[in-house]
N, C-alpha and C positions, 0 to 999 in steps of 0.2 A: 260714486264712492260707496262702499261696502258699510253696511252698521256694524257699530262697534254695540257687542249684545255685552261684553264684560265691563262696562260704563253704567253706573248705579246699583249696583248689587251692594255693596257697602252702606250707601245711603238711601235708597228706596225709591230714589227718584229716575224720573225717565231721562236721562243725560245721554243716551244714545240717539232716541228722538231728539233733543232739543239740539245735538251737536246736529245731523243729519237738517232739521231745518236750517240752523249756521248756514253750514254748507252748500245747498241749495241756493240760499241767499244770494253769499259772496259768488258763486256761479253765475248768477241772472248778470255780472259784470260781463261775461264772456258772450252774450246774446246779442248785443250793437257793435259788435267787432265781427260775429261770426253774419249778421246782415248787409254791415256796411260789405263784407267780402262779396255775398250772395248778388249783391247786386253791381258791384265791378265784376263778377265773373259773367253776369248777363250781358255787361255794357259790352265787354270782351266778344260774345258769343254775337251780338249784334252786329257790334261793328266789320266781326267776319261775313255774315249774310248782305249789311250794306255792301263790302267790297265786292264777292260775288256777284251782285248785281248792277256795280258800276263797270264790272268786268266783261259782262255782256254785253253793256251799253256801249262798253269799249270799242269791245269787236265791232259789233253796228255801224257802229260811227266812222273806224276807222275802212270799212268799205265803203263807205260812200265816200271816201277821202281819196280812195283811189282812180285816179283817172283812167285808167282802162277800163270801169268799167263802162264808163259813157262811150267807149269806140268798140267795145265787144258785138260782136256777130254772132248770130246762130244760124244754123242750117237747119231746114225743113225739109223731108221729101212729102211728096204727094204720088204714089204707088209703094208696090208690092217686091220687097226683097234688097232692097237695099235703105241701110242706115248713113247716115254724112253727121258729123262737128266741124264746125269750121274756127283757126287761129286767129290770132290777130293780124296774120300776114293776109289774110283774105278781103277779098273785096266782094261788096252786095251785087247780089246779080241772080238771074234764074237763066236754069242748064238743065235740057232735056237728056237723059241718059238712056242709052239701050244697050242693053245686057245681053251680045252674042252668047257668050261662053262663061263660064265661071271656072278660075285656075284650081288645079288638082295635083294630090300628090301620086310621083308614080310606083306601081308596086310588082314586083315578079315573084311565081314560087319555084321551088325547083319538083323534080319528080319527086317517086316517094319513096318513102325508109318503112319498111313492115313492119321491122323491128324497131322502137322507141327504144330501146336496152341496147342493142349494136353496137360496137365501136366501130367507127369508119376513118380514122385520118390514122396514115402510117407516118415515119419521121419529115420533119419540113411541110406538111401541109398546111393548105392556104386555101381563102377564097378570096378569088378576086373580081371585084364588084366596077362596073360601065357607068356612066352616065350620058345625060343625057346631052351634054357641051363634049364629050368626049372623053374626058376626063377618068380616071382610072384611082382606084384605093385597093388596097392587097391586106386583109386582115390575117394574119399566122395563128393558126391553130396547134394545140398541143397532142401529143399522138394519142391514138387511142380515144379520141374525142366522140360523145354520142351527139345525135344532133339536139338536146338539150344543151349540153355543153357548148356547141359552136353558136347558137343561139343565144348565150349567157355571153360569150367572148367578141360576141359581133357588136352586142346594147353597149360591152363593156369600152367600146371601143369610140373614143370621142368625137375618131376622125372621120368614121364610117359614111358617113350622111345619110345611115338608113336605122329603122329600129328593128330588129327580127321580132319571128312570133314561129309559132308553130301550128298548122289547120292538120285537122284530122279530115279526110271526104270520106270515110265511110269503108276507104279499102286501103289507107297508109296514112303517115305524116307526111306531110311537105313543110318545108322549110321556105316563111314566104319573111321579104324582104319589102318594106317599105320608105320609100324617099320620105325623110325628115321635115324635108321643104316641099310647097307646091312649086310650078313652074317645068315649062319645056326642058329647061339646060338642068334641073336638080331631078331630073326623074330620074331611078334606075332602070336603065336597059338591058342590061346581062350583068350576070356571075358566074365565073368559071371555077369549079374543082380541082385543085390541081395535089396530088399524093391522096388519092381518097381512096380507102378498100375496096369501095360499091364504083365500079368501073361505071355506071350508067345513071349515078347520081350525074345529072344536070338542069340547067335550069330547063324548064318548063312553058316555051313560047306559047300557046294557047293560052296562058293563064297571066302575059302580060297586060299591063294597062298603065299606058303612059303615062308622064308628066305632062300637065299643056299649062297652058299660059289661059290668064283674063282676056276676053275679047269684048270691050266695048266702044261706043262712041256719045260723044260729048257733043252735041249740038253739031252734027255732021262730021268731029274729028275723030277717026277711029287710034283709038289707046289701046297698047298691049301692056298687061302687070304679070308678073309671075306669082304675084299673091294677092286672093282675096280681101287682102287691104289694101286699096288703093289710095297713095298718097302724093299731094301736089298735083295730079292730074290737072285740078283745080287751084289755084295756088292758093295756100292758105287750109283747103280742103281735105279731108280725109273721107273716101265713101269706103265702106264694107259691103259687101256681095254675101250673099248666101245663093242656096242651088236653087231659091224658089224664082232668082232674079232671072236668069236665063230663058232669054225670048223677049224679056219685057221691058215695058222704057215705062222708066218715073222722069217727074220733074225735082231739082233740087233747086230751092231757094235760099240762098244767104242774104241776112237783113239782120238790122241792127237789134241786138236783143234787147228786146223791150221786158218783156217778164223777170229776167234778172234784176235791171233797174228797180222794177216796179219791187221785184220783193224783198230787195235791198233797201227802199225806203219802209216797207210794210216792216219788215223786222228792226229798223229802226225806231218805229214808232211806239212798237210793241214793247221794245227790250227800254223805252225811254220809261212806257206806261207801266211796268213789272217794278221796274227800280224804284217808283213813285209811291206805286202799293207797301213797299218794303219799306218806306221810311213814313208811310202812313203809319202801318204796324207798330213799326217804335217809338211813333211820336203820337200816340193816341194819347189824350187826357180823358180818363175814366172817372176821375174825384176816388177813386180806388187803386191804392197802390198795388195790390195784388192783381188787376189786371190791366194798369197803365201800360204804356212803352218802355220799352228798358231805357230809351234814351229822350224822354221827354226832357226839353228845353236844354239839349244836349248844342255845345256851341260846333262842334264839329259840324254837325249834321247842317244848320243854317249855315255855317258858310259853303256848305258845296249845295246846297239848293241855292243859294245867292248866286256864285260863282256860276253855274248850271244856268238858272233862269235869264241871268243877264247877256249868255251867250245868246241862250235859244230867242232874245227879243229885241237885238240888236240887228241894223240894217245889215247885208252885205250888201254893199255900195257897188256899182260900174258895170252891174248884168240888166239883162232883162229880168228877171227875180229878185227881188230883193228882200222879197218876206215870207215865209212859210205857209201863207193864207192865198199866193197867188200857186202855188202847186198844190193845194186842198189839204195843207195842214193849219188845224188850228188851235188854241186851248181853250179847254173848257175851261169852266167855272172853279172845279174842284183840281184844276192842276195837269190835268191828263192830256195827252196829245190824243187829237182824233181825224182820223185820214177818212178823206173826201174821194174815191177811187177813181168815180167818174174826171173827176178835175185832174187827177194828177196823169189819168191814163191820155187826157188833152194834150197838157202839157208836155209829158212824152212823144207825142205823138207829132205836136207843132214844133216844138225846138227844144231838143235833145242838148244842145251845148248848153242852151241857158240855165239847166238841170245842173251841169257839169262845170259853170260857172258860179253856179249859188253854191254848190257841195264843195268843192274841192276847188276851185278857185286856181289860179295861175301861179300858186305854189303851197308848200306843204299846209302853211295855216293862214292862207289868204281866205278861203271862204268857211263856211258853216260848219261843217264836218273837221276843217281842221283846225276852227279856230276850239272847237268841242275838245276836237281831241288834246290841243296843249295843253287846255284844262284837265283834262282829265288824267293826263299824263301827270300833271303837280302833284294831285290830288292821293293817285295811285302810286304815284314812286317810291321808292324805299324809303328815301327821308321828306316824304309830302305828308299832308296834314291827316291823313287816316292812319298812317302806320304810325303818326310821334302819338296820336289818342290811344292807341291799341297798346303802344308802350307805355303810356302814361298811366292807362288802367293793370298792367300788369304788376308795373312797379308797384301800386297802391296793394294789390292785391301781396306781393312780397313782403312789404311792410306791414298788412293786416295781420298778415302769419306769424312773422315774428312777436308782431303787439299780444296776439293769441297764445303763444306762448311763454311770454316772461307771465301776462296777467296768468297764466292756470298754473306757474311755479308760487307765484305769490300768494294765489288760494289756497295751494297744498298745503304754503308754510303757515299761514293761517289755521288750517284746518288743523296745522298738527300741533300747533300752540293750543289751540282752545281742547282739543284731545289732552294734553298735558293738562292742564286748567283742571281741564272737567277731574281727570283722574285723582289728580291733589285734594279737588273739593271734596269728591266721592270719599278719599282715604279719611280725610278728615272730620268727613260727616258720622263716618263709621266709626271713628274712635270718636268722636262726642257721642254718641247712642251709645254706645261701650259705657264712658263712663256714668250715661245718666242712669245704662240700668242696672252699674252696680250704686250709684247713690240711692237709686228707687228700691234697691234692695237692703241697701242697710239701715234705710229711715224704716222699711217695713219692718225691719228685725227690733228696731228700739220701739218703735212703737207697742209692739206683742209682745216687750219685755216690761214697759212702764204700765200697759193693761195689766200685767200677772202681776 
């Protein structure tokens, strides 16, 4: 609020200061509404960063809830030039591979054009392009076409099965054409010119190079692919080839993937032990409000550590697992899960279902993971106990503002009564000074009249 400087001039007194402190006063009203807010806006800001981080736990959880992943398979090779994944349709097994040939795509150019500027197609011209199944495509050219242009009309062309280019050697252009596809039957083998000005534009046999197929063998069975991605050869399998592979035999192994597992409980563990720190954070007691927890002895927050701890320490009944301490999880002292690698990499290693009978259990929330996950589903749903606290704080927060603003109408109307006050006083002060200094001047007059 602005000082009123025209407040005591009449009376001498400082009534601009004294309203001004007023003022100040009735304000200190507004300073337990404008805290009470400061601190639902933190509980608000909190409880975003707890959900976040039951968010991840989410995730977590709900992959090991997943039962594929205890039947997943990965493929290994052991050589030089070929990569392999394998699906769920695959089965474990090792397959020696040798890489005759790797599939290629095929490419023809035609002679040369001196001139890049030339026009060469007269009315109705066409190129019509071979393959390698026999197959035939006829692309129409427009007259008067350069071979930039037929080149531009060839790419534009969906059905071509090749993509043109154009090579300079040094003494022309050629106009080279390359199959889209690898494989024998997707190679180009000729293109024929048909209405072209350059009578001796043709294609260009010394500069062809086929389309072939993949040549390998599989534990003695020889496989032809027409593309470098070979698929189901192996069932379930995918190997890729590159040109370093040709000549050479790797072995591929499929076996049950152990490392996903294992890092699916590792980030389980982690995203348990992150979410823990997070509600450590908020629920620190300091004996200082300025740097406590936003949500210290906050009831939301114990009941999902409740709900939470009771999962994580309850049996899962009818496996060979039944407790977190026999896969090398355990809790410490201070709340935290802590993973035992050597132990769990065991227990992977000895029996994979009993893993896939503690997590995920013989339906959705039969075992661990998805008795976790119901939980956490409550918790996080739209009308679960984190979103009605977040509502709860906002509402408060709604109401603080309004409370904020009738109190600073009612200081105003305050402030502007005591400004009235003061003004009346001020006037009134002025006119008593007025009249005392004319009585103080007329006693002076009779007095220097009864002296003479």
């Amino acid at each position: 609020m602005a000082s009123i400087s025209s407040l005591g001039v009449g009376s001498g007194l400082d009534l601009t200061g004294l309203l001004n402190q007023l003022s100040a006063a009735e304000r200190q009203k507004l300073q337990p509404i404008t805290q009470q807010k400061a601190q639902e806006q933190a509980k608000i800001s909190a409880y975003g960063r707890l959900q976040s981080g039951l968010d991840k736990f989410q995730d977590a959880v709900a992959k090991l809830n997943d039962t594929s992943l205890y039947t997943a398979l990965s493929a290994s090779v052991q050589g030089d030039g070929i990569s392999a994944t394998a699906s769920a349709e695959a089965t474990a097994g090792s397959y020696e591979v040798t890489v005759t040939q790797t599939a290629r795509a095929g490419s023809l150019a035609s002679t040369r054009v001196t001139d890049l500027e030339a026009t060469l197609t007269d009315a109705d011209a066409s190129i019509d392009l071979t393959f390698g199944d026999g197959s035939t495509h006829s692309v129409a050219l427009a007259q008067d076409a350069t071979l930039a242009e037929i080149r531009d009309t060839i790419n534009d062309d969906p059905d071509a099965g090749v993509n043109a280019s154009i090579i300079n050697d040094g003494e022309g252009h050629r106009l080279v054409l390359t199959s889209k596809e690898t494989g024998e039957d997707a190679g180009i083998t000729d293109m024929t010119f048909t209405n072209f000005t350059d009578a001796t534009l043709e294609a260009d046999a010394s500069t062809q190079q086929l389309g072939r197929d993949a040549l390998l063998n599989i534990n003695g069975i020889e496989i032809t692919s027409t593309s470098n991605t070979v698929e189901d050869a192996i069932q379930g399998v995918t190997l890729t080839l590159d040109a370093s592979a040709e000549g050479k035999t790797a072995t591929v192994v499929i076996e049950q993937d152990s490392e996903s597992l294992k890092e699916a409980v590792g980030e389980f563990v982690s995203a348990y032990n992150e979410m823990k720190s997070t509600i450590g954070r908020m629920t620190a007691v300091t004996g200082d409000p300025e740097t406590a927890g936003e949500l210290v002895g906050d009831r939301t927050v114990r009941t999902i550590e409740s709900r939470l701890s009771r999962d994580l320490g309850d049996l899962v009944e009818g496996g060979d697992i039944e407790l977190f301490s026999q896969l090398g999880i355990s809790l410490t002292p201070e709340g935290r899960l802590e993973l035992d690698e050597t132990k769990l990499d065991e227990a992977i290693a000895s029996n994979p279902q009993a893993l896939a009978d503690f997590f995920a259990g013989d339906s959705d929330e039969a075992g661990m993971a998805g008795r976790l996950e119901a939980t956490l589903g409550q918790v996080l749903d739209s009308d679960g106990i984190l979103k009605r606290s977040i509502d709860s704080s906002e509402g408060r927060v709604g109401r603080l503002e309004e409370r904020f603003d009738r109190t600073e109408v009612r200081i105003e109307r305050t402030v502007d009564r005591l400004r009235q006050q003061f003004g009346q006083l001020d006037a009134m002060l002025a006119q008593m000074n007025s009249i005392n200094d004319f009585l103080t001047q007329q006693l002076s007059s009779l007095n220097f009249q009864n002296d003479s």
